[in-house]
Biopython code that builds the backbone (N, CA, C, O; Angstrom):
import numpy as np
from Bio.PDB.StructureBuilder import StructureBuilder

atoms = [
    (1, "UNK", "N", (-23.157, -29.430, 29.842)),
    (1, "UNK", "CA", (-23.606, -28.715, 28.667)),
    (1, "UNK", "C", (-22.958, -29.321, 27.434)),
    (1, "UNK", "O", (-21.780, -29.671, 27.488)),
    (2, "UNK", "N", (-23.551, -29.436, 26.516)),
    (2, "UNK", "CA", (-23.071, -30.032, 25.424)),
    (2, "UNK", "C", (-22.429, -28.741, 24.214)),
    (2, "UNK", "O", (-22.467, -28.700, 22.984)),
    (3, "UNK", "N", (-21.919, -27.886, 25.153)),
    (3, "UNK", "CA", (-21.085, -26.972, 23.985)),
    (3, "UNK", "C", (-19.458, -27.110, 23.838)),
    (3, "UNK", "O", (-18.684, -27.146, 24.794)),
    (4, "UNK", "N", (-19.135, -27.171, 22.632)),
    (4, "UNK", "CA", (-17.917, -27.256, 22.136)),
    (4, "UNK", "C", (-16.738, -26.529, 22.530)),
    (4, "UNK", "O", (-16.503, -25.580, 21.781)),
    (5, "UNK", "N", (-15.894, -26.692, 23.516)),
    (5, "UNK", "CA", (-15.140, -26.176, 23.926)),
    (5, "UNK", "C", (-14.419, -25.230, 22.318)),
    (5, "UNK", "O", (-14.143, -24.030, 22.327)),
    (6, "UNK", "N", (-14.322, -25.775, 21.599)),
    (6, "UNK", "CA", (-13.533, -25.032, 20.550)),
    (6, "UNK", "C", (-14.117, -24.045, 19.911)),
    (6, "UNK", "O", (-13.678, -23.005, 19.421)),
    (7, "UNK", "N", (-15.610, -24.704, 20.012)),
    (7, "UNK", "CA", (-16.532, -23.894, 19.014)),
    (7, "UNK", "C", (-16.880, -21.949, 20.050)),
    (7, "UNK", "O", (-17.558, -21.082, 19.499)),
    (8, "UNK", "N", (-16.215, -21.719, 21.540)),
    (8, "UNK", "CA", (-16.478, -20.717, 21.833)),
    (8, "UNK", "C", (-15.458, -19.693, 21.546)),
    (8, "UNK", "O", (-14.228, -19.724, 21.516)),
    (9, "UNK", "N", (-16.728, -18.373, 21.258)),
    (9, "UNK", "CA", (-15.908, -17.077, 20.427)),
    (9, "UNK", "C", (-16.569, -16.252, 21.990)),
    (9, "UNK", "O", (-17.570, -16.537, 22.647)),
    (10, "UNK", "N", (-15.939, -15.590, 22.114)),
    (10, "UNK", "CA", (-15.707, -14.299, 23.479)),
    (10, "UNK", "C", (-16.052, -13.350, 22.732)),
    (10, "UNK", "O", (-15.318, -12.902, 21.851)),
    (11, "UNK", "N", (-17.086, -12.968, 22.959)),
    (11, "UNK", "CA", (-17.303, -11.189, 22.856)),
    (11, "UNK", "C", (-17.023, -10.450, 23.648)),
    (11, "UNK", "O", (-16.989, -10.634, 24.865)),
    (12, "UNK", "N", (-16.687, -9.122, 22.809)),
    (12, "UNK", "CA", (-16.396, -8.322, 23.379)),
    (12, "UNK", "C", (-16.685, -7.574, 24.697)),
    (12, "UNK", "O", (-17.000, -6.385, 24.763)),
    (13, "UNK", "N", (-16.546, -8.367, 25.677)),
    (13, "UNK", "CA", (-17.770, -7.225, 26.489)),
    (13, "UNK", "C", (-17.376, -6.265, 27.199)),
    (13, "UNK", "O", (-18.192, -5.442, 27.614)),
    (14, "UNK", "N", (-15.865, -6.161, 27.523)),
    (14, "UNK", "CA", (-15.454, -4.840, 27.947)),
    (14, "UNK", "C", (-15.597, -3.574, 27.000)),
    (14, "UNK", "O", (-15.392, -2.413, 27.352)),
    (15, "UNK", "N", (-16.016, -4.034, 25.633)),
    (15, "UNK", "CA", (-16.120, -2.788, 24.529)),
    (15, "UNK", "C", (-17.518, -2.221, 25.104)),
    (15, "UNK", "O", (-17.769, -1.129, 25.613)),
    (16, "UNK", "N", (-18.590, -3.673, 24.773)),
    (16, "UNK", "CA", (-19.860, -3.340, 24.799)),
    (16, "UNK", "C", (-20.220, -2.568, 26.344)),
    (16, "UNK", "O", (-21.136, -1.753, 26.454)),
    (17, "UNK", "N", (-19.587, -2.863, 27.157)),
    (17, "UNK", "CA", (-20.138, -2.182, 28.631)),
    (17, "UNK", "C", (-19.460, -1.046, 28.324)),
    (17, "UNK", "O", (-20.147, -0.408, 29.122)),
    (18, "UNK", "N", (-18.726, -0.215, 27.882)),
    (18, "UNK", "CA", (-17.938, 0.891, 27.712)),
    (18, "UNK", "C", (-18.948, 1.926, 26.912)),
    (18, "UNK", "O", (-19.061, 3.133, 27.126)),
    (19, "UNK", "N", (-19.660, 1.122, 25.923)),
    (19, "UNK", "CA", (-20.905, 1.838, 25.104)),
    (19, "UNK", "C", (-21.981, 2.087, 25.324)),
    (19, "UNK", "O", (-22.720, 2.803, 24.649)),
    (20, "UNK", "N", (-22.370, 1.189, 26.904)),
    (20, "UNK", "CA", (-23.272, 1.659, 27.581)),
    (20, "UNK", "C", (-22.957, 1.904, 29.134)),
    (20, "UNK", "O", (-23.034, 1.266, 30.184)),
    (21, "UNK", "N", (-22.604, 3.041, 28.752)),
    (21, "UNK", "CA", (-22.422, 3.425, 30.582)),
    (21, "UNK", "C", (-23.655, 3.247, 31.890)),
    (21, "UNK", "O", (-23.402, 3.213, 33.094)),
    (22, "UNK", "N", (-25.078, 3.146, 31.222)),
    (22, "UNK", "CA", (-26.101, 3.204, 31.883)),
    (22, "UNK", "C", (-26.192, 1.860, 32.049)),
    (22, "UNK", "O", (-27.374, 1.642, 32.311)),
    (23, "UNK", "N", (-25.521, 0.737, 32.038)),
    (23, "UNK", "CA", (-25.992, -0.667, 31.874)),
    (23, "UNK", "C", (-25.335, -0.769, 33.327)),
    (23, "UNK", "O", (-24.337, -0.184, 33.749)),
    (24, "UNK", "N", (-26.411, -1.931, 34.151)),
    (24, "UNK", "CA", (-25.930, -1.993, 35.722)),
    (24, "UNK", "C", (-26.035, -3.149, 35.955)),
    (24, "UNK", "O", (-25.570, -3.379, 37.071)),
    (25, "UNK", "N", (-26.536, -4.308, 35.319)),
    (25, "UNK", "CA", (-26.351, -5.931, 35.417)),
    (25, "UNK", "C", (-26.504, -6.770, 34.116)),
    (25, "UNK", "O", (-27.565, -6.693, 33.496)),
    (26, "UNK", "N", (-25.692, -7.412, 33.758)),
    (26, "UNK", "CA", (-25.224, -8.414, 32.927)),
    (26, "UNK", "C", (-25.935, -9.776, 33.407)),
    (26, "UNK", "O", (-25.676, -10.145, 34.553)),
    (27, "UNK", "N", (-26.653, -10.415, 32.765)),
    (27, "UNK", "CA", (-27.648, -11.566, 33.280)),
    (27, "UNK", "C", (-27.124, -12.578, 32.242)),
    (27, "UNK", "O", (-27.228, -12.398, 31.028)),
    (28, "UNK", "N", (-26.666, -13.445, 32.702)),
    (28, "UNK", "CA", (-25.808, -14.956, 32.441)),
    (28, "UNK", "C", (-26.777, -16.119, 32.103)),
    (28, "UNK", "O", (-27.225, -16.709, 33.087)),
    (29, "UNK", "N", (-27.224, -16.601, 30.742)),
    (29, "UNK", "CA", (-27.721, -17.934, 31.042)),
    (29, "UNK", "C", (-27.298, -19.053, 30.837)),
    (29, "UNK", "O", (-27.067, -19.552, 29.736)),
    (30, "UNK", "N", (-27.128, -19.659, 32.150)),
    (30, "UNK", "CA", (-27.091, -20.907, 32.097)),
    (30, "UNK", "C", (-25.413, -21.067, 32.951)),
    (30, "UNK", "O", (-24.597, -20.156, 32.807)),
    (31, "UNK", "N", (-25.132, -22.085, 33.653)),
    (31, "UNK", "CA", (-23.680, -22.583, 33.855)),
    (31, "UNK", "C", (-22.472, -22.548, 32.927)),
    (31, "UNK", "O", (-21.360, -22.309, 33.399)),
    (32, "UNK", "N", (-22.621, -22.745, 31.804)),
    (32, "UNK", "CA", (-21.870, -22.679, 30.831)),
    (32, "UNK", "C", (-21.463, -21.355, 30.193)),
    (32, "UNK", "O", (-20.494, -21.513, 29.451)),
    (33, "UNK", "N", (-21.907, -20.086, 30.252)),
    (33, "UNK", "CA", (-22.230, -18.718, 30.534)),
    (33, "UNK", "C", (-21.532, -18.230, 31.370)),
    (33, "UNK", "O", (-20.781, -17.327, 31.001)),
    (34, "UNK", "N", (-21.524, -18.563, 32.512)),
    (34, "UNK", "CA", (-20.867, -18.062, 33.658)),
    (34, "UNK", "C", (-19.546, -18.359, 33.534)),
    (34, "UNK", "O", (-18.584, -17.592, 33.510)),
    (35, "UNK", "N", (-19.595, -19.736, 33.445)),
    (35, "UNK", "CA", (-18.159, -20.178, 33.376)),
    (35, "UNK", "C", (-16.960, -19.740, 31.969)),
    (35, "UNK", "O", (-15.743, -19.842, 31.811)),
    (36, "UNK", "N", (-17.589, -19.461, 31.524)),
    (36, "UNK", "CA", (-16.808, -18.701, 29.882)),
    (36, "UNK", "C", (-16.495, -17.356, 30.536)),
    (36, "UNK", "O", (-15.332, -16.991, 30.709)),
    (37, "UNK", "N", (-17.725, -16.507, 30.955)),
    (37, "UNK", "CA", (-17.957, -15.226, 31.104)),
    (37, "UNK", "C", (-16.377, -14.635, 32.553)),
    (37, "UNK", "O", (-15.632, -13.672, 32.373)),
    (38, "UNK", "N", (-16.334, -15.676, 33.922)),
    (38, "UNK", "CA", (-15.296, -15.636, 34.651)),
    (38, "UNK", "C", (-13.902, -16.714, 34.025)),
    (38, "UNK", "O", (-12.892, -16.840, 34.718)),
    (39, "UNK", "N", (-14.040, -17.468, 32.581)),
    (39, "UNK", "CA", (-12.578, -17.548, 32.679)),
    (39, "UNK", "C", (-11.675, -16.351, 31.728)),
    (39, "UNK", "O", (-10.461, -16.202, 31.585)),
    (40, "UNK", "N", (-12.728, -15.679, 31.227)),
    (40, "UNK", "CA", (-12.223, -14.561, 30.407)),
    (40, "UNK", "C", (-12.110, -13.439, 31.443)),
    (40, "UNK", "O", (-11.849, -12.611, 30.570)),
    (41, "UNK", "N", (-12.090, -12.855, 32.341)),
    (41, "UNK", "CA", (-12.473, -12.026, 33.844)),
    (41, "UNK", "C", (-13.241, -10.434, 33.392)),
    (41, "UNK", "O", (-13.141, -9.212, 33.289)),
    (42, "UNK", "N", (-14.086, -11.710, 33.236)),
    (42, "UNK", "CA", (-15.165, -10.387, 32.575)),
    (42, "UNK", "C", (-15.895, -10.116, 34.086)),
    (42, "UNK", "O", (-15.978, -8.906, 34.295)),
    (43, "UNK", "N", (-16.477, -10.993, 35.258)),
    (43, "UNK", "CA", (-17.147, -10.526, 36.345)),
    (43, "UNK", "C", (-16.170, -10.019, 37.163)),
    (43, "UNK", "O", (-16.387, -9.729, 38.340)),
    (44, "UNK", "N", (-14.894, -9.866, 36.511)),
    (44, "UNK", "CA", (-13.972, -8.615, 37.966)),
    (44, "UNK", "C", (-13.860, -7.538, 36.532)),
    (44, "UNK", "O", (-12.805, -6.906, 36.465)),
    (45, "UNK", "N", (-14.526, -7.389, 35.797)),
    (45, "UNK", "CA", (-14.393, -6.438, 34.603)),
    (45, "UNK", "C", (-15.675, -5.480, 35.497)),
    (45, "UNK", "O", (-15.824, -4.301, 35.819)),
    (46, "UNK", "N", (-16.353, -6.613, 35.635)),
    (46, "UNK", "CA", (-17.790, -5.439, 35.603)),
    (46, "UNK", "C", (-17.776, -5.123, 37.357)),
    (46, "UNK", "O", (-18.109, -4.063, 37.886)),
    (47, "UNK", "N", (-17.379, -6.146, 37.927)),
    (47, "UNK", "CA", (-17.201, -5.810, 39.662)),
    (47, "UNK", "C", (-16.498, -4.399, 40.044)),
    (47, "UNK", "O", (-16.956, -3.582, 40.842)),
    (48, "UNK", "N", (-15.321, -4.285, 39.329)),
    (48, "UNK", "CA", (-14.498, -2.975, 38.955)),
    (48, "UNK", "C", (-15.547, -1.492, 38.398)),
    (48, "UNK", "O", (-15.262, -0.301, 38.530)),
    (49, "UNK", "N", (-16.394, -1.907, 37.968)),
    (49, "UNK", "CA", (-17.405, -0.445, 37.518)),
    (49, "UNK", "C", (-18.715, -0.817, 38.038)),
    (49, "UNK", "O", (-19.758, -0.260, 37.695)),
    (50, "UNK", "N", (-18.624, -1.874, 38.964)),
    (50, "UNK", "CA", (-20.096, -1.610, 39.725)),
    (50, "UNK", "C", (-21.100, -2.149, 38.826)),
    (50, "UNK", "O", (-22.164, -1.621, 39.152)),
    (51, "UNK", "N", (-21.284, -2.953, 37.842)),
    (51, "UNK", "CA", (-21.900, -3.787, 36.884)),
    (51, "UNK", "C", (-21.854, -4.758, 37.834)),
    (51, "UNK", "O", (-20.771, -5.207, 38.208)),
    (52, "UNK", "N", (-23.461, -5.350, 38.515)),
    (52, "UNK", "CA", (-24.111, -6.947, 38.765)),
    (52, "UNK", "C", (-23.639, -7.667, 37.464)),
    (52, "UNK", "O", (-23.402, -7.180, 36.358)),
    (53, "UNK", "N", (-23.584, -8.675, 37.801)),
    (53, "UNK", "CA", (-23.664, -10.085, 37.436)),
    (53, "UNK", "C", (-24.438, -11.171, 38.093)),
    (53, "UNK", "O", (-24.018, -11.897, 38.994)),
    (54, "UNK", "N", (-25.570, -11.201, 37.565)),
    (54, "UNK", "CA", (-26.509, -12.125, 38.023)),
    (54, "UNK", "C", (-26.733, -13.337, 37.015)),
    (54, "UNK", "O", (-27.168, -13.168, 35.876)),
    (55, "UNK", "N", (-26.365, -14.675, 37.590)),
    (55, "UNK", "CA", (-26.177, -16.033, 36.820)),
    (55, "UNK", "C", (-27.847, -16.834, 36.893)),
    (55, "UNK", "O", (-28.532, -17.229, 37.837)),
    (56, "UNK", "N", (-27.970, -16.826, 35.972)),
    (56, "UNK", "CA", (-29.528, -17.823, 36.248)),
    (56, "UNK", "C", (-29.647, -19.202, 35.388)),
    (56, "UNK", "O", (-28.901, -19.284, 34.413)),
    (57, "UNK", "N", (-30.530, -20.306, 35.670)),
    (57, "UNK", "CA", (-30.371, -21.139, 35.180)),
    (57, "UNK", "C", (-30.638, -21.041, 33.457)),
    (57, "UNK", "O", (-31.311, -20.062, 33.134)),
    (58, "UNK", "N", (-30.291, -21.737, 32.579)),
    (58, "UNK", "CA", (-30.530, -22.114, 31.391)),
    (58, "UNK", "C", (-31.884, -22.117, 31.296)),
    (58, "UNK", "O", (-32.508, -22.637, 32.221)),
    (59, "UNK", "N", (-32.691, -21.478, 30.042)),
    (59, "UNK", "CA", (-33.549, -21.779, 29.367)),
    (59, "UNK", "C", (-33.673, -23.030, 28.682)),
    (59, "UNK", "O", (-34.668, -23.537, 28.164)),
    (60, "UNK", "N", (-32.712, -23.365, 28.750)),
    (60, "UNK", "CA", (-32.842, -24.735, 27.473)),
    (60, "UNK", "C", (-33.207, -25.981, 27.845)),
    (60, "UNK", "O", (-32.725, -26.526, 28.839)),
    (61, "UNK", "N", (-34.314, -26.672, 26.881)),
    (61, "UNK", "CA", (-35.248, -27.520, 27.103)),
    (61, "UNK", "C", (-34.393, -28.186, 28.042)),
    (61, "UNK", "O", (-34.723, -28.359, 29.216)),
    (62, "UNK", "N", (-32.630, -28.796, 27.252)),
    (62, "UNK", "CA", (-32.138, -29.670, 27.939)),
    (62, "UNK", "C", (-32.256, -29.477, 29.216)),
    (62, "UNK", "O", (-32.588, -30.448, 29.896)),
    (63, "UNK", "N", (-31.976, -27.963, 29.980)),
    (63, "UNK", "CA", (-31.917, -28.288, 31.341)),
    (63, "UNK", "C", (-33.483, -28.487, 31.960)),
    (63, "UNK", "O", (-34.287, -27.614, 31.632)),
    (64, "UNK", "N", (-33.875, -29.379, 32.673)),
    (64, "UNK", "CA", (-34.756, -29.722, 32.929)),
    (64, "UNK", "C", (-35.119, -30.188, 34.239)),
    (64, "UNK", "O", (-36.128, -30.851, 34.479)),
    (65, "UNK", "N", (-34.215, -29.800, 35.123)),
    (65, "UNK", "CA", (-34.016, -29.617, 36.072)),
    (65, "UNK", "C", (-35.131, -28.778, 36.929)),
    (65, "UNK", "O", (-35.501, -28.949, 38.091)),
    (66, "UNK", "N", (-35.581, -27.718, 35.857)),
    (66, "UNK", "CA", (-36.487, -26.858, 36.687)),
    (66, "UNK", "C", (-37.534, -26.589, 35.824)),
    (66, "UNK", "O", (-37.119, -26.689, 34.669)),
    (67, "UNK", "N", (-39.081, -26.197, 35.879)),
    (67, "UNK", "CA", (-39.868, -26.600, 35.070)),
    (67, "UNK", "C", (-39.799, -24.536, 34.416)),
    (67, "UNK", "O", (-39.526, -23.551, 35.102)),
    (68, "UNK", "N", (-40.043, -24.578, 33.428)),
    (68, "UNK", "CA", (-40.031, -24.058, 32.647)),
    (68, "UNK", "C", (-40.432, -22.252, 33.410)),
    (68, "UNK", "O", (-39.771, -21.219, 33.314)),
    (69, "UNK", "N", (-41.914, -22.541, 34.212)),
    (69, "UNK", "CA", (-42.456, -21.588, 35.312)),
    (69, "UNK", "C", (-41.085, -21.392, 36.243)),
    (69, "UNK", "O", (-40.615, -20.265, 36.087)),
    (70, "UNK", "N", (-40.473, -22.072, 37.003)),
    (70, "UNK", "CA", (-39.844, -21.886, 38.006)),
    (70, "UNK", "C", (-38.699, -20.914, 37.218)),
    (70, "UNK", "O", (-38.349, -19.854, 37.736)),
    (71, "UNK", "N", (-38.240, -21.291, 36.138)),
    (71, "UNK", "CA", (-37.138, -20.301, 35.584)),
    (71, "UNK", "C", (-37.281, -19.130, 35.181)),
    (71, "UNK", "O", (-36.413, -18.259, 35.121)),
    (72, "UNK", "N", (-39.122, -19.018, 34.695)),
    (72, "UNK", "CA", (-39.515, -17.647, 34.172)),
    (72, "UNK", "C", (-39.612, -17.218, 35.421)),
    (72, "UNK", "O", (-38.809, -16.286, 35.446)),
    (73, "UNK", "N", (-40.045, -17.298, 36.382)),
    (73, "UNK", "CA", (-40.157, -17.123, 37.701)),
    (73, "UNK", "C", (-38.503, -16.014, 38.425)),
    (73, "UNK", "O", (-38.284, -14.831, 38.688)),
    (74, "UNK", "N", (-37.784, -17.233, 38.464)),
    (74, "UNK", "CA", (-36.518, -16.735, 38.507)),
    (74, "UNK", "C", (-35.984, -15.458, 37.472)),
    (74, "UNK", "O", (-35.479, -14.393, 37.828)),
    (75, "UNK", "N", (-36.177, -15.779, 36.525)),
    (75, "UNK", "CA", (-35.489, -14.613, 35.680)),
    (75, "UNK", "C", (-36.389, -13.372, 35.630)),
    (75, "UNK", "O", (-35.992, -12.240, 35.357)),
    (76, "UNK", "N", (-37.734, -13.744, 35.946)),
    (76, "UNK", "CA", (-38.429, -12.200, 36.159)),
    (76, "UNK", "C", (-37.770, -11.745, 37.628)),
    (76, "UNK", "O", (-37.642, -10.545, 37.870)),
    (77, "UNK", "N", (-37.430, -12.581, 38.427)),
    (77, "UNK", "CA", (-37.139, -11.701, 39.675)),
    (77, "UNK", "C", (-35.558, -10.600, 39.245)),
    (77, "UNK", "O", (-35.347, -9.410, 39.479)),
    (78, "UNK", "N", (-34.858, -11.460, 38.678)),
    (78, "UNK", "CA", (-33.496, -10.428, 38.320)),
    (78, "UNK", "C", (-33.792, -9.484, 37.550)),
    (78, "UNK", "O", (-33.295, -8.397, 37.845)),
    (79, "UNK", "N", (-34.766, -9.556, 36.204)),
    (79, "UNK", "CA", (-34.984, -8.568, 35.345)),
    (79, "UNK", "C", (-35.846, -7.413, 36.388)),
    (79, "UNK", "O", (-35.237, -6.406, 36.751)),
    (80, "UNK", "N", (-36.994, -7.594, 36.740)),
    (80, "UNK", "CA", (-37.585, -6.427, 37.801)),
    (80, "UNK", "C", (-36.007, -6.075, 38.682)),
    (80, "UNK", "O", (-35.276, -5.154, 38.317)),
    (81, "UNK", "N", (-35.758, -6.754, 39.570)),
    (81, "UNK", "CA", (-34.285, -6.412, 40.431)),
    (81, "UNK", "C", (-33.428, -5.221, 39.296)),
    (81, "UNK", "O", (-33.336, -4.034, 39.609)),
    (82, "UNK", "N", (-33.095, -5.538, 38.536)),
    (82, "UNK", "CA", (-32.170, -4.559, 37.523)),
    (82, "UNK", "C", (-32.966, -3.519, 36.984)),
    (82, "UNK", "O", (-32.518, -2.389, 36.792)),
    (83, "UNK", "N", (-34.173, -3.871, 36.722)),
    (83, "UNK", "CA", (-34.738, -2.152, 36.032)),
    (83, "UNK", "C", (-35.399, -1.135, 37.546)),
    (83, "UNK", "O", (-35.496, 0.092, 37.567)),
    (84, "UNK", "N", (-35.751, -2.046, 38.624)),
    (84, "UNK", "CA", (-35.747, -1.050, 39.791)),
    (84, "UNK", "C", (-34.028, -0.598, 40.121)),
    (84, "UNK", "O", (-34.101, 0.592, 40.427)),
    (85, "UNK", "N", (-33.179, -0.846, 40.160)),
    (85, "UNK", "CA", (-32.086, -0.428, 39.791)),
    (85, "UNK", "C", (-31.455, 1.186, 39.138)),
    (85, "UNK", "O", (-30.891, 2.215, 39.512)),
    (86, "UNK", "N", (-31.985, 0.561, 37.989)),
    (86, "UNK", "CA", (-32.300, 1.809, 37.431)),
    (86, "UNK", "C", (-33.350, 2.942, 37.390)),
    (86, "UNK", "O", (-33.195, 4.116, 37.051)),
    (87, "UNK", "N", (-34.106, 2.503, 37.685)),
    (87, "UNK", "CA", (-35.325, 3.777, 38.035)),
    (87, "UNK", "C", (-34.661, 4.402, 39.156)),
    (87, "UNK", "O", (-34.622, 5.627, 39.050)),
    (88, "UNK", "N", (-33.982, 3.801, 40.479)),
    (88, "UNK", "CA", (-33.186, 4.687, 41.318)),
    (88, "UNK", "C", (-32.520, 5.410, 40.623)),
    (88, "UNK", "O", (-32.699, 6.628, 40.641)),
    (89, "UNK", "N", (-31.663, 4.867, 39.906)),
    (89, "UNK", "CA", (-30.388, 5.763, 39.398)),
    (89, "UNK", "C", (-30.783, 6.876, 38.506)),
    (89, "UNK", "O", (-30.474, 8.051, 38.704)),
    (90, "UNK", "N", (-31.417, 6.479, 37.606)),
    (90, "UNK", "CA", (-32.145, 7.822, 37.011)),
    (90, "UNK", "C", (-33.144, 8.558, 38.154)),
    (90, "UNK", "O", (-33.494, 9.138, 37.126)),
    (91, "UNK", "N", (-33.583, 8.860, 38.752)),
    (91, "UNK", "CA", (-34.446, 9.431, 39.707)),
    (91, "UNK", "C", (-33.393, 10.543, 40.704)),
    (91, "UNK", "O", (-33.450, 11.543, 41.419)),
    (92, "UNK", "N", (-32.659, 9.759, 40.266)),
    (92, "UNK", "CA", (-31.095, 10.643, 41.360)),
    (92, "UNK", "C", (-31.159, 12.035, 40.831)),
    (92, "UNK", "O", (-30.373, 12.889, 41.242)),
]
sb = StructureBuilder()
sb.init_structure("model")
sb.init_model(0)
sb.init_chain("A")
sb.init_seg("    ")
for serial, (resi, resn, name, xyz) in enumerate(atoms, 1):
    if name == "N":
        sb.init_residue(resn, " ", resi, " ")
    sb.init_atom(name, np.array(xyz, "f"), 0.0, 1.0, " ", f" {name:<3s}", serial, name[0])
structure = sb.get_structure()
């Protein structure tokens, strides 16, 4: 990935998951995402309250690895996966 090690700022996200208690997966894009997201230990942040973490590939042209379909593909399967999720949980 061509991002700037210096140029990354960490958000907050133990605030932001605290403000939404109804939130049940955190969706990561790209390798570079993930890897920021576990050296700050934000996925034993959310493992600890039962918050998924689901990592999917990059949108970005650069990665090209996978054609554009195969990723919308992929990321519709986690987004449906997380809002059936929640339709359980509210239904409770």
């Amino acid at each position: 990935s061509a991002i700037e090690r210096s140029s990354v700022q960490v958000n907050p996200i133990p605030d932001l998951i605290a403000n939404l208690p109804q939130l049940n997966t955190v969706i990561l894009n790209g390798g570079a995402a993930m890897r920021y997201f576990k050296r700050a230990g934000f996925d034993e942040f959310c493992s600890s309250l039962g918050v998924a973490v689901e990592h999917l590939p990059s949108t970005s042209p650069a990665h090209a690895a996978l054609s554009y379909e195969m990723k919308a593909a992929q990321w519709q399967l986690v987004i449906d996966k997380a809002l059936s999720q929640d339709a359980k949980r509210i239904s409770r």
